[in-house]
C-alpha positions in Angstrom: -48.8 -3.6 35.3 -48.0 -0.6 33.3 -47.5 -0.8 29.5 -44.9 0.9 27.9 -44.7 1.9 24.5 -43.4 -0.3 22.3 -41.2 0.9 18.8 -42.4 -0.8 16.0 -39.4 -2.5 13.9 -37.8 -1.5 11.1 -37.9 -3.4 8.0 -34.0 -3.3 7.9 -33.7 -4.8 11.3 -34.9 -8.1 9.5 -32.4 -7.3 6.5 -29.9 -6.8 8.6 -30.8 -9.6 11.1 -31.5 -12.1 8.6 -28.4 -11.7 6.6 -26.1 -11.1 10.1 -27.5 -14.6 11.2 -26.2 -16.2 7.8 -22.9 -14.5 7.8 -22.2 -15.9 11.6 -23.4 -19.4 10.6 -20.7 -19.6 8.4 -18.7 -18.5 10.7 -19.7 -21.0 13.5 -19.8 -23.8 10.7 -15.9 -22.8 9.4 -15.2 -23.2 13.1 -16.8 -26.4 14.2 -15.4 -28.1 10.7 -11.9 -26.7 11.4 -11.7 -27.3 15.5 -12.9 -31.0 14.3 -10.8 -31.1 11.1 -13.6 -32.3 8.7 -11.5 -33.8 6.2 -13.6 -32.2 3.1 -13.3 -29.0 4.7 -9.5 -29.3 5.3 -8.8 -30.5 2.2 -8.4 -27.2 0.3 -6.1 -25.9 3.2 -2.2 -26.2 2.4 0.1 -28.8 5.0 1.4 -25.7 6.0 -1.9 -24.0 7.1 -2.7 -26.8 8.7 0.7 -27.2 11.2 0.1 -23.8 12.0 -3.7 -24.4 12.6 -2.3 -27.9 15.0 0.5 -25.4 16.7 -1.8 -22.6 17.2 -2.1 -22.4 21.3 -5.6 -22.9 22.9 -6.7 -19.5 23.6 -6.8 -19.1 20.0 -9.5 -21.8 19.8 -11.6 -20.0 22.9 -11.7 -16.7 21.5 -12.3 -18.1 18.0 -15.3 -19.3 19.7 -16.3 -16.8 21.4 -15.7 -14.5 18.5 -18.5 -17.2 15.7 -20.7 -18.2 18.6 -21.0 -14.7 19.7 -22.2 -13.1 16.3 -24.4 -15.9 16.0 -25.8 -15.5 19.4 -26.0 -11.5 18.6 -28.1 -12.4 15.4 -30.7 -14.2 17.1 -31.0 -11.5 19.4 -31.1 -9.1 17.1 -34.1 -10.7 15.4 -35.6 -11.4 19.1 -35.4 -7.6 19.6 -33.4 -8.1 22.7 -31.0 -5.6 24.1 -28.2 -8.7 25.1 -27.5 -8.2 21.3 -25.6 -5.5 22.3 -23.6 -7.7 24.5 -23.1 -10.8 22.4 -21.9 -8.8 19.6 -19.3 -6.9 21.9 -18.0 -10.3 23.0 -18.1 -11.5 19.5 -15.8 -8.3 18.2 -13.7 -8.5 21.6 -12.8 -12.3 20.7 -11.9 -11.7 16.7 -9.4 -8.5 18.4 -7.7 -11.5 20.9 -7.8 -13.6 18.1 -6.1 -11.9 15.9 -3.2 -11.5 18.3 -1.9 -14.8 17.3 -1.1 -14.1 13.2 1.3 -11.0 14.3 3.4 -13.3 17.1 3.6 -16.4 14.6 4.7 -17.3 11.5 2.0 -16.7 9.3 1.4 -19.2 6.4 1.6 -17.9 3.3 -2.4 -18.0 2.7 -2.7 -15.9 5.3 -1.1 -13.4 3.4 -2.9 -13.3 0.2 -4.7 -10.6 -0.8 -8.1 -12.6 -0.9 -7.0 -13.2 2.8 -6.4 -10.0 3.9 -9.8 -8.9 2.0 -11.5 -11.1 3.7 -10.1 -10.4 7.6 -10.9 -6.8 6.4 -14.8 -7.9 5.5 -15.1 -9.7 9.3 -13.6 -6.5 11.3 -16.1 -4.5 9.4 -19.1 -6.3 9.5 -18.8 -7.1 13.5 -17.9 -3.4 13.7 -21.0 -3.0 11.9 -23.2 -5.1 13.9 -22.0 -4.0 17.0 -22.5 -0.3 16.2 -25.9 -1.4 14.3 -27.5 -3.1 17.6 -26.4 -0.2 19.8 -28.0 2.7 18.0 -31.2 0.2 17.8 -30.8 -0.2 21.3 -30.8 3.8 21.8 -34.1 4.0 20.4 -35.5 1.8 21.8 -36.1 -1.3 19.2 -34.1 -3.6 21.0 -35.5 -4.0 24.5 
């Protein structure tokens, strides 16, 4: 068999890697408390969230999936070096877009609309852009294989 060379990993990859698989844990744990409406976890939400959370259709669920499960997914393979990181993340930033169809064609509770709301939607569009762009250019030189 011939070897190839292999690109030694940068210390950021395990920054990055390390804080991208804590950021989507929360994200998967949010999920799975929601989708199985934990009462601690719902409790801070208003009865109005929550109809609209119960109304929402299923699609919303399966992309909300694939949108957590995918950035987790895309962390670990990240830290494995694996090119499929590449992948996962794209499915993980394709499901938050298709997700976020479903605020613009309902009505929106009102802490949807907070500014702590909004500041946070902004902080998960940026970080998957992030990650997304991150694991490609690793990929391009050849970290991720």
């Amino acid at each position: 068999m011939i070897g190839t060379l292999r690109v030694r990993a940068p210390r950021h990859l395990w920054i990055v890697g390390v804080l991208a698989l804590v950021w989507n844990a929360f994200g998967c744990t949010d999920f799975s408390m929601t989708v199985t409406r934990n009462p601690a976890w719902m409790a801070p939400l208003s009865p109005e969230m929550i109809d609209w959370l119960d109304a929402a259709p299923s699609w919303t669920v399966a992309t909300w999936a694939l949108g957590v499960w995918g950035g987790l997914a895309g962390s670990l393979l990240l830290l494995l070096r694996s090119r499929w990181a590449v992948a996962a993340f794209t499915i993980s930033l394709l499901g938050l877009a298709v997700n976020q169809i479903y605020p613009f064609v309902s009505r929106t509770p009102a802490m949807l609309t907070s500014p702590a709301s909004i500041g946070i939607t902004l902080a998960i569009w940026a970080i998957a852009v992030f990650l997304l762009w991150y694991a490609i250019r690793l990929r391009r030189s050849g970290v991720l294989r």
